[in-house]
TORRO-340753 format. One line per 2 residues: number of its first residue (from 1); their letters; for each residue y negated, x, z of C-alpha. Coordinates in Angstrom, 1 decimal. Each point is the difference from the previous one (the first is absolute). Example, Ala and Ser with C-alpha at 12.3 -4.5 7.8 and 13.67 -1.06 7.14 Angstrom:
! residues 2
1 = as = 4.5 12.3 7.8 | -3.4 1.4 -0.7 .
This chain:
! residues 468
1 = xx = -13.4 -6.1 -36.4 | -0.4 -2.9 3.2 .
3 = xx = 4.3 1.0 0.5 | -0.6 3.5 0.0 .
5 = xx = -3.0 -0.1 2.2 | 1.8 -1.9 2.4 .
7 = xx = 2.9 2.6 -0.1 | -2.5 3.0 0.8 .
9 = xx = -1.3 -2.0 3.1 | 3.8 -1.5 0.8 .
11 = xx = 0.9 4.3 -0.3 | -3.0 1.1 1.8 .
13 = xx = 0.5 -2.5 2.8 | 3.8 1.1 0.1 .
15 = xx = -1.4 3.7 0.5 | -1.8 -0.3 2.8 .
17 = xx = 1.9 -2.0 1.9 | 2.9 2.3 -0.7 .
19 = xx = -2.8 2.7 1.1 | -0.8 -2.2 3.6 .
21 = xx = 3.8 -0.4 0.9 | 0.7 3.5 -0.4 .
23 = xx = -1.1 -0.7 4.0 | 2.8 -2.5 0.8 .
25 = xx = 2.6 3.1 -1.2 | -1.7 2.3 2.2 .
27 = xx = 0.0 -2.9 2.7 | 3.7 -0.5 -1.2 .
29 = xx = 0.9 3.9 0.3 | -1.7 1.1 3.5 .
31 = xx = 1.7 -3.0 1.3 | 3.1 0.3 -1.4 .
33 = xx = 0.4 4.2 0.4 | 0.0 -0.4 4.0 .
35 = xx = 3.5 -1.3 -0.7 | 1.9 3.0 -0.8 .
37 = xx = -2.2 2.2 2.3 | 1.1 -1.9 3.3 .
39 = xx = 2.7 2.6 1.0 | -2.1 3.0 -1.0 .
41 = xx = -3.1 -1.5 2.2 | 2.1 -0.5 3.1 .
43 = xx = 1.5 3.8 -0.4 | -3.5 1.5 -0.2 .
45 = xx = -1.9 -1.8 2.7 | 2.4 -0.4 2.2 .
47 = xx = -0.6 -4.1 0.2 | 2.4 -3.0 0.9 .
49 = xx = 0.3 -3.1 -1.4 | -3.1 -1.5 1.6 .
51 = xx = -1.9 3.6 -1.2 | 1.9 -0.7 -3.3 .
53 = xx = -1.1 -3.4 0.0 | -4.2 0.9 0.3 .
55 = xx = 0.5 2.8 -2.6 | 1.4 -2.0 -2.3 .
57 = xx = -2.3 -2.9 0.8 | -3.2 2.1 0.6 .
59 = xx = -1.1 -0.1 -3.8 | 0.2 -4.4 0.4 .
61 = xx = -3.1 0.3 3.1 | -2.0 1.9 -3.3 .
63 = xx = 1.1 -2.5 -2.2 | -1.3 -2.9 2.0 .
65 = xx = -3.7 2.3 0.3 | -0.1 0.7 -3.5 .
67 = xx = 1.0 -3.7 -1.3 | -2.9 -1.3 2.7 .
69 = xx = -2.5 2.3 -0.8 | 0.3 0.4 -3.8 .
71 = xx = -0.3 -3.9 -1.0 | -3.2 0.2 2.1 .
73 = xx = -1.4 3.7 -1.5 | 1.0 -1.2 -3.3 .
75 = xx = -2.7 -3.0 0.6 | -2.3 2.6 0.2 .
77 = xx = 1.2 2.9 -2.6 | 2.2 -1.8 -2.1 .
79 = xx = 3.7 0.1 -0.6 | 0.4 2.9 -2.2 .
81 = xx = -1.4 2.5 2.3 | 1.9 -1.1 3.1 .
83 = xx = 2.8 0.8 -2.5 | -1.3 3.3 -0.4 .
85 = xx = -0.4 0.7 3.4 | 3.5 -1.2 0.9 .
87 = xx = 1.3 2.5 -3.0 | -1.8 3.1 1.9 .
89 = xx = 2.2 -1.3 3.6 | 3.2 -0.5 -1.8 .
91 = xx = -0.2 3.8 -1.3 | -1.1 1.5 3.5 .
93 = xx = 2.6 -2.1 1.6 | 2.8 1.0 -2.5 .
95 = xx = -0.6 3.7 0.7 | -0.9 -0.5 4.5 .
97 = xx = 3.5 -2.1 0.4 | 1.9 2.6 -1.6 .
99 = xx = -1.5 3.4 1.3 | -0.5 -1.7 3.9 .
101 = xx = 1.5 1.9 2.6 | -0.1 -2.8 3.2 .
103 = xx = 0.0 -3.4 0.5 | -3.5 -0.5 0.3 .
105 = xx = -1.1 2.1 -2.7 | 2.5 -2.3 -2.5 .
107 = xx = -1.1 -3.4 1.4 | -3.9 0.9 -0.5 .
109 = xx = 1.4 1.0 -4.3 | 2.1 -3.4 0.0 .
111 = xx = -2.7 -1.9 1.7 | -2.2 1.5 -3.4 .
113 = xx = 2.4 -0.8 -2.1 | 0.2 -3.5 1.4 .
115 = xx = -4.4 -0.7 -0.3 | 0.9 1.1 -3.6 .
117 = xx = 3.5 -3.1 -0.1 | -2.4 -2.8 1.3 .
119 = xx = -2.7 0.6 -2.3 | 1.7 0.5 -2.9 .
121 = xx = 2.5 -3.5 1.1 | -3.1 -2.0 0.2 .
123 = xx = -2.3 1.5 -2.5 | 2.1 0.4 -3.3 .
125 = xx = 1.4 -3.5 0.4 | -4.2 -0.8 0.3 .
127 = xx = -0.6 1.9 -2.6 | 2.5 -1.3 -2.6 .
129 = xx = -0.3 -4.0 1.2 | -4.2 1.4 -0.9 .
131 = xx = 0.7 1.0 -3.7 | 3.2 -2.2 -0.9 .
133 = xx = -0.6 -2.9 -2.0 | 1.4 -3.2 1.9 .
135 = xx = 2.9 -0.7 -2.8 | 1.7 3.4 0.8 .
137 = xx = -1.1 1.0 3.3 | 2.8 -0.6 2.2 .
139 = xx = 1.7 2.1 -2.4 | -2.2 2.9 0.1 .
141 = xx = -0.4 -0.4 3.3 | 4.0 0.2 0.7 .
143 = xx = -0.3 3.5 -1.5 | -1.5 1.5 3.6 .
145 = xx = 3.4 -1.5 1.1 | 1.8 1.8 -2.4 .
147 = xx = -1.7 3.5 0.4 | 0.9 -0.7 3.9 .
149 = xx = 3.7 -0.1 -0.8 | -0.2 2.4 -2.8 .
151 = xx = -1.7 1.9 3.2 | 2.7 -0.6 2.1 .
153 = xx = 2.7 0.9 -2.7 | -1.6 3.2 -0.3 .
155 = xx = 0.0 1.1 3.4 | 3.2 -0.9 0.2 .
157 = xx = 1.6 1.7 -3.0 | -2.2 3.0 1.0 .
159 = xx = 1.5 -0.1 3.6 | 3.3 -0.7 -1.4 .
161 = xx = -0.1 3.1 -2.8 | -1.6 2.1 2.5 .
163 = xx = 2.3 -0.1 2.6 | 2.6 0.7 -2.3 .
165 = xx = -1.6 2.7 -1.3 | -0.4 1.5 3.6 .
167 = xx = 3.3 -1.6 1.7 | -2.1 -1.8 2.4 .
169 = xx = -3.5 -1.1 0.8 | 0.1 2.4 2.8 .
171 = xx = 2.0 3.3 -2.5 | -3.2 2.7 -0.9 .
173 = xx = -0.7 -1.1 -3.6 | -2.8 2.0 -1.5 .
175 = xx = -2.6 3.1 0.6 | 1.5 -0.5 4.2 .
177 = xx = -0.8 -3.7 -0.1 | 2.5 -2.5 1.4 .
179 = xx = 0.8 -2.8 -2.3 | -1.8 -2.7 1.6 .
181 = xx = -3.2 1.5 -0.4 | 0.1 0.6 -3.6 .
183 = xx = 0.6 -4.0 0.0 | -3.5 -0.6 0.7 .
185 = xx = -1.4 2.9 -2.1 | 1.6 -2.1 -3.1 .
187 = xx = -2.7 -2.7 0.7 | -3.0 2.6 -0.9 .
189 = xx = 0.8 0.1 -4.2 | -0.3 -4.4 0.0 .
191 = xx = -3.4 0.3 2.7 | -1.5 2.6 -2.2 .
193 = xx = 0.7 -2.0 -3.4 | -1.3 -3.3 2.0 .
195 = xx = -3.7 1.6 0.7 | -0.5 1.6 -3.2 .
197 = xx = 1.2 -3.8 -2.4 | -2.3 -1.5 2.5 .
199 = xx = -3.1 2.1 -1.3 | 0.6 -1.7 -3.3 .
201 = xx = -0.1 -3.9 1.3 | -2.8 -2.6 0.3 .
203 = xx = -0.8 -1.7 3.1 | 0.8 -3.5 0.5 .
205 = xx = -2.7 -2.3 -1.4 | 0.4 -2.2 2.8 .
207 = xx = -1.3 2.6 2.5 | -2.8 0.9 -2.5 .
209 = xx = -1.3 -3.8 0.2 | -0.1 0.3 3.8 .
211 = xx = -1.2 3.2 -0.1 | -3.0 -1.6 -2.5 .
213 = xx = 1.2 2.0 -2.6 | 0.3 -2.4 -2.6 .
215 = xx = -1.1 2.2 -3.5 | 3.1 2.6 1.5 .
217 = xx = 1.8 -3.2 0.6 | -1.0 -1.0 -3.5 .
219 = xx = 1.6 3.3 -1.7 | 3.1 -0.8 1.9 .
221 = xx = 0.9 -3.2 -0.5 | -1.1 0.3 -3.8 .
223 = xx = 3.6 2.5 -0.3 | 1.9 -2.7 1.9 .
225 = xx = -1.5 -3.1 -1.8 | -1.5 -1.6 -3.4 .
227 = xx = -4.0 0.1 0.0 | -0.1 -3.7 1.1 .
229 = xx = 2.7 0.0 2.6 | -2.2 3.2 1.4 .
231 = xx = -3.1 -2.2 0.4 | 1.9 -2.8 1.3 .
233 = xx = 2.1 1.8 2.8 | -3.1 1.9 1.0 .
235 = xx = -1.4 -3.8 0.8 | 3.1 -1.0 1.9 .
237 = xx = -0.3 3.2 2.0 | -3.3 -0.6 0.9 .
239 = xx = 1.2 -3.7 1.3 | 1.9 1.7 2.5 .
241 = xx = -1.7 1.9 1.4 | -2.6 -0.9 2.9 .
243 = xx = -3.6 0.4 -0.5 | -1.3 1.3 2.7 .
245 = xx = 2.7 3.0 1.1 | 2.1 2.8 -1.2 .
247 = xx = 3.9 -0.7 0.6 | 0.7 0.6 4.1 .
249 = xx = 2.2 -0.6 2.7 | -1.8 -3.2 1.0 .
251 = xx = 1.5 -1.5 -3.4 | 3.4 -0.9 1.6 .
253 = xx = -2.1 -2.0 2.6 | -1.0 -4.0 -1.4 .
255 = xx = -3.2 -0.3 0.7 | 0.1 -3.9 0.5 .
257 = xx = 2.7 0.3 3.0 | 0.1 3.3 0.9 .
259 = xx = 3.9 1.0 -0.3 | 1.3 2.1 -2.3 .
261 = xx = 0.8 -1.5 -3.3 | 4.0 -1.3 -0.5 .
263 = xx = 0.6 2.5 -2.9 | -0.7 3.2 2.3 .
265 = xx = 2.9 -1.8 2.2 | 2.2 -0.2 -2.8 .
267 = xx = -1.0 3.5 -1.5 | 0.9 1.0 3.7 .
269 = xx = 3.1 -1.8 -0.4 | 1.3 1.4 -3.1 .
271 = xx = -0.7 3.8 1.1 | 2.0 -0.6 3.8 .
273 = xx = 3.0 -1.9 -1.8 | 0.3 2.6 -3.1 .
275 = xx = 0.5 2.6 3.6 | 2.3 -2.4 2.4 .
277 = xx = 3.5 -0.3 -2.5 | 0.3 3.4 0.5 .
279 = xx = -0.5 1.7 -3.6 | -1.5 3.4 1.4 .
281 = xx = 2.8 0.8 2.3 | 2.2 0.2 -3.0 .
283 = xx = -3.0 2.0 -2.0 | -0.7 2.6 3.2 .
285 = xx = 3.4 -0.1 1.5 | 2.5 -0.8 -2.6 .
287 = xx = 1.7 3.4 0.4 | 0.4 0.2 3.8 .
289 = xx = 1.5 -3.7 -0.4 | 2.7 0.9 -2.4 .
291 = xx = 0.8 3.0 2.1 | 0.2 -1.9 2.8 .
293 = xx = 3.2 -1.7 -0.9 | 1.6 2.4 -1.4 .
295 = xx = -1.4 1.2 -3.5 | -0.8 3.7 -0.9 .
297 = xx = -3.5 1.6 -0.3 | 0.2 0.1 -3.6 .
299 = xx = 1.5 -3.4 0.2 | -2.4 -1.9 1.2 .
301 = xx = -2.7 1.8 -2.2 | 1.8 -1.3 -2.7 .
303 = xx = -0.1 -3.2 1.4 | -3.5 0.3 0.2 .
305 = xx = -0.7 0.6 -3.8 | 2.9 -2.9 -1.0 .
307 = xx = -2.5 -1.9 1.9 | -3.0 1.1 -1.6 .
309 = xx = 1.4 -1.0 -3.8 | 0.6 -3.3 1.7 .
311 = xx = -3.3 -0.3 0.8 | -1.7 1.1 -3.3 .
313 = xx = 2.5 -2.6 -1.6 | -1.0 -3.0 2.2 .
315 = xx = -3.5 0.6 -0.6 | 0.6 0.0 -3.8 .
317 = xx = 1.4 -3.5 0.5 | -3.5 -0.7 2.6 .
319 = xx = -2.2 1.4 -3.0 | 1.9 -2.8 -2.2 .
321 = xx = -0.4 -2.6 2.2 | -3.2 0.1 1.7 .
323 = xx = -2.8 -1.2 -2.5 | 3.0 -2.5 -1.1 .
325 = xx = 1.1 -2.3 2.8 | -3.0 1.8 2.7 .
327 = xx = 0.5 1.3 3.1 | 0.8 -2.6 2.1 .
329 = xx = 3.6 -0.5 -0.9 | 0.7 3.6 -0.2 .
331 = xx = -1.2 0.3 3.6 | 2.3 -2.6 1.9 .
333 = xx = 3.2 0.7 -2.1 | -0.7 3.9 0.9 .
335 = xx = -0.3 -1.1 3.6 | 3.3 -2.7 -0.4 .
337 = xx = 1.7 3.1 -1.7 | -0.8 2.5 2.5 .
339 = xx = 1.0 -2.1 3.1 | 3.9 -0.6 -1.3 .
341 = xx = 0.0 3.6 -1.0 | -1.3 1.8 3.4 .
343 = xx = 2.6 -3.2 1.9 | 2.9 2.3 -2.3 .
345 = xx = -1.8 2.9 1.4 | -0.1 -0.7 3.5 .
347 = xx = 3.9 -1.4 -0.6 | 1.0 3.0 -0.9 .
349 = xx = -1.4 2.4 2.4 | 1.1 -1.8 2.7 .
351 = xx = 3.4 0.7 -0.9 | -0.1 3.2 0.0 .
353 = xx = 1.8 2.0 2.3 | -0.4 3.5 1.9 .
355 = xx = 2.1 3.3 -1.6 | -1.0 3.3 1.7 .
357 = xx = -3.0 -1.1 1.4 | -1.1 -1.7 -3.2 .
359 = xx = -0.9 -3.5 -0.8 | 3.0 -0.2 -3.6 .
361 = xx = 0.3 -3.3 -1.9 | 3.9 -1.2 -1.9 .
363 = xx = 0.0 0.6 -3.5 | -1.0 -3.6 -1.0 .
365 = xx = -2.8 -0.3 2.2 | -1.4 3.0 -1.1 .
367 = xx = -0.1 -1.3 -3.4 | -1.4 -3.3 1.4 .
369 = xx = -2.2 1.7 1.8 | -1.0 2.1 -2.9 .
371 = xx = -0.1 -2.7 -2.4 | -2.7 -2.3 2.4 .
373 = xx = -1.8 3.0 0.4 | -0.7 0.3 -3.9 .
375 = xx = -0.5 -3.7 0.1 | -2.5 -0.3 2.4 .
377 = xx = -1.7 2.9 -1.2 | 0.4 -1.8 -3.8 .
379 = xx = -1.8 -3.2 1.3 | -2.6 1.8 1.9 .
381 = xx = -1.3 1.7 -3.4 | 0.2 -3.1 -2.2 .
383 = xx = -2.3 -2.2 2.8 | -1.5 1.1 3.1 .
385 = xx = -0.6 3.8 -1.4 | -2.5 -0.4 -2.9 .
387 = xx = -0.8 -3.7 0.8 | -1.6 0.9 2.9 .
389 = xx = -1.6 2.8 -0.9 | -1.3 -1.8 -3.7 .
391 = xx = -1.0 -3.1 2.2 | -2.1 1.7 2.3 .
393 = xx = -1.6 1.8 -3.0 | -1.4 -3.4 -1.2 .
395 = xx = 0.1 -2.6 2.6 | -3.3 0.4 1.6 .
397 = xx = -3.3 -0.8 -2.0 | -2.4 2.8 -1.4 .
399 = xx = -2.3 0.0 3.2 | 2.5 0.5 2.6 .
401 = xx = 3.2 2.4 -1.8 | -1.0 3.2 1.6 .
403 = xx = 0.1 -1.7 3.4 | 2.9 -2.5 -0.4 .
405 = xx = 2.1 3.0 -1.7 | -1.4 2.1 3.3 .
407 = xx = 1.2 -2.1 2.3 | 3.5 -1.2 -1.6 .
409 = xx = 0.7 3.6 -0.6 | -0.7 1.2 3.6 .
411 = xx = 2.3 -2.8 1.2 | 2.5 1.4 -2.7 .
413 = xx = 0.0 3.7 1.5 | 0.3 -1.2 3.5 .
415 = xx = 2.8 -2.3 -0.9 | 1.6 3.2 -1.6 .
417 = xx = -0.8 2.5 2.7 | 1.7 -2.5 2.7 .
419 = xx = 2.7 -0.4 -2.1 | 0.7 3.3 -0.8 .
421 = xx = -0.4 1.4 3.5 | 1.9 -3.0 1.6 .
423 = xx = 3.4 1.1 -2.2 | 1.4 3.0 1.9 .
425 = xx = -0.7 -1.7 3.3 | 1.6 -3.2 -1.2 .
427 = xx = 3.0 2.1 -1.6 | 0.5 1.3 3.7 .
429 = xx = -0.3 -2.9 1.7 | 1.5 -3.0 -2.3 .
431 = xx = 1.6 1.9 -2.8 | -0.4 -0.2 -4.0 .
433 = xx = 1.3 -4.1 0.3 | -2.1 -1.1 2.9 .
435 = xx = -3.2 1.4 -2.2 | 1.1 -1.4 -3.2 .
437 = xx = 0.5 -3.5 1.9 | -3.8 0.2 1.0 .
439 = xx = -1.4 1.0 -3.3 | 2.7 -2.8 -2.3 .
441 = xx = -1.9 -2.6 2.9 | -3.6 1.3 -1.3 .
443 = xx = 1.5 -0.7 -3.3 | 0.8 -3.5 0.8 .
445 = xx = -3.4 -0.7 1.4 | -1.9 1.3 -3.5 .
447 = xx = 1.3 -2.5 -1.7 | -1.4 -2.5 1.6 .
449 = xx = -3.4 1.9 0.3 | 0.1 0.0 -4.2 .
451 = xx = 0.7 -3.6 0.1 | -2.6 -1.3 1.9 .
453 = xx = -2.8 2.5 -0.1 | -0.1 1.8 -3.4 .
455 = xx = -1.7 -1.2 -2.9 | 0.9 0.9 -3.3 .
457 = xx = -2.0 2.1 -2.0 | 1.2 0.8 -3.1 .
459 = xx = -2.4 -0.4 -3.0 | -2.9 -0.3 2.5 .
461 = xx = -3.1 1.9 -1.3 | -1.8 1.9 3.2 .
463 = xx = -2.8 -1.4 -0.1 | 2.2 -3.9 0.7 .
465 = xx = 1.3 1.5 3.3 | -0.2 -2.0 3.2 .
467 = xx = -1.4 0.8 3.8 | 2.7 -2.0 1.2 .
């Protein structure tokens, strides 16, 4: 009877997890479907690569509002319904970005679409680190990373089939629609799904016992634990929590000598890095580069989803390793790995040569070139991917998450945005190897940052997190 019970809660903590990163795929797929829409967006509005640059990046300035403002709401109305609320953006977004007829009128959809991306990155990693026990909860935590991926894969295979379908993103496809706008309008079925599973999930205990809700906290707790481990983690959760104020901003300030505390610094840390190698130009731009030397269309879509099973394959190996050998190691071989691979990268594009106006790599540095690119990507989604994201989930204590998730996660999305709108402007000026260079020396730096700064926390109950 005590093995089956503990099945049922094992199960039932499974489910809603599964439930809560049904966000990262949506955060995986409105990220990931700007990629095959590029060509398409710069037909319709008329933009260059600057204009191309802010559409694409426009969703990223959302992100960075949403991921700020939703670890501080969700202080105040608790995790699951900033999830809710992020569901409701992610459909109006899904349809606005693919009926918009202007620049402007796209950028305000994306720019919804992105609020509903940085809440849903910071709060379902919150939200699962909140219900997980300790033994398994870099596991279950690695399982937003996943649904971002699987996100990504999506978009692309949707992207890829669609095109196909049409001829081009840019070809009518259905009902007078141009393919590229009936990529977005794919998002709407997952959004929809998303708000109506999140209707049948509790909110996090954790939030409950700030909120000084402890007999809701009670019911929760008592499907996620045995009777006495229920009475004994409500005790430790009141331990960490101060006395005499509800969760806020002020938190991330020690008291005793008035700087913010070290772990905001290296929550900070581990949201800018995860941005400087480089990873979202290959997400957001992955088709334009492929094309850019010399690859089809529906080439370099391909590409795209080869890239995606890569991903979804590393993180199986992440998911493995994580609650095995922690997060630490995982981080600084990811960085060690991705610095040798974007060095190929950068190798390669700078021998490439111009054929009718085109940048075209040789045969064998296009493989090279190909094969560092799956690399990189590959070391990126067994380390820096889900780590990062699991680690901010559970590095800060109970009585500062919302606002040590708010802050890391705006530093995230502005990290993102500058890389993202930087690309085209550093593809005009220094080409595909002189960016590559900068982001494999970003790589080089991390792993020096996960040496000295970041502590371990695998095994690590919440309530045994540090301020520093």
């Amino acid at each position: 009877m005590t093995n089956d019970m503990t099945r049922r809660r094992s199960l039932y903590v499974f489910a809603i997890s599964c439930v809560a990163a049904i966000g990262g795929f949506l955060f995986g797929f409105d990220s990931g479907v700007i990629n095959g829409t590029v060509d398409g967006l710069q037909r319709a509005f008329n933009s260059e690569s600057v204009g191309t640059g802010f559409n694409v990046a426009s969703m990223l300035l959302g992100c960075a509002v949403g991921a700020f403002f939703a670890g501080r709401l969700a202080d105040h109305f608790g995790r699951r319904t900033l999830l809710i609320v992020a569901a409701v953006f992610f459909l109006v977004s899904a349809w606005g970005s693919g009926i918009a007829g202007g620049s402007l009128e796209f950028v305000i959809y994306r720019i919804l679409g992105g609020m509903a991306v940085g809440a849903a990155s910071v709060m379902a990693p919150a939200y699962i680190s909140e219900v997980a026990p300790s033994a398994y909860r870099g596991r279950l935590a690695t399982i937003q990373q996943v649904a971002i991926i699987l996100g990504l894969f999506v978009a692309f295979l949707s992207n890829y089939l669609l095109a196909n379908m049409a001829g081009s993103s840019v070809a009518e496809l259905w009902l007078g629609f141009a393919t590229w706008r009936w990529m977005f309008w794919v998002e709407l079925l997952p959004a929809a799904i998303f708000l109506i599973a999140l209707m049948f999930i509790p909110e996090s205990p954790r939030f409950l016992m700030t909120a000084g809700k402890e007999d809701k906290a009670r019911r929760v707790l008592s499907k996620l634990l045995s009777d006495d481990d229920v009475n004994t983690k409500i005790s430790e959760i009141k331990e960490s929590l101060a006395e005499d104020h509800q969760p806020s901003l002020r938190d991330v300030i020690n008291k005793q000598t008035g700087k913010v505390h070290g772990i905001v610094w290296v929550g900070i840390g581990l949201a800018v890095f995860q941005q400087l190698v480089g990873i979202n130009v290959v997400f957001y731009y992955g088709a334009v580069l492929w094309q850019s030397v010399g690859f089809s269309e529906n080439d370099a879509l391909l590409i795209n989803v080869i890239s995606g099973a890569v991903s979804l394959g590393a993180l199986v190996v992440a998911i493995s390793l994580v609650d095995r050998i922690g997060r630490k190691p995982l981080l600084w071989v990811g960085s060690a790995g991705m610095a040798v691979t974007l060095i190929a990268m950068a190798y390669a594009f700078s021998t490439a040569s111009m054929v009718d106006g085109s940048l075209s790599l040789s045969d064998s540095m296009g493989v090279i070139a190909l094969l560092a690119a799956n690399a990189y990507v590959l070391f990126f989604n067994v380390s820096w991917g889900p780590i990062m994201w699991v680690m901010l989930g559970e590095m800060f204590p109970n009585q500062m998450r919302g606002s040590g998730l708010a802050i890391s996660g705006l530093f995230q999305w502005v990290s993102n945005f500058a890389i993202t709108m930087s690309f085209p402007i550093m593809l005009a000026a220094i080409g595909l190897a002189g960016a590559y260079s900068i982001y494999a020396f970003f790589a080089v730096i991390s792993i020096f940052f996960v040496l000295k700064v970041v502590k371990e926390t695998k095994g690590k109950e919440l309530e045994e997190m540090s301020y520093e």
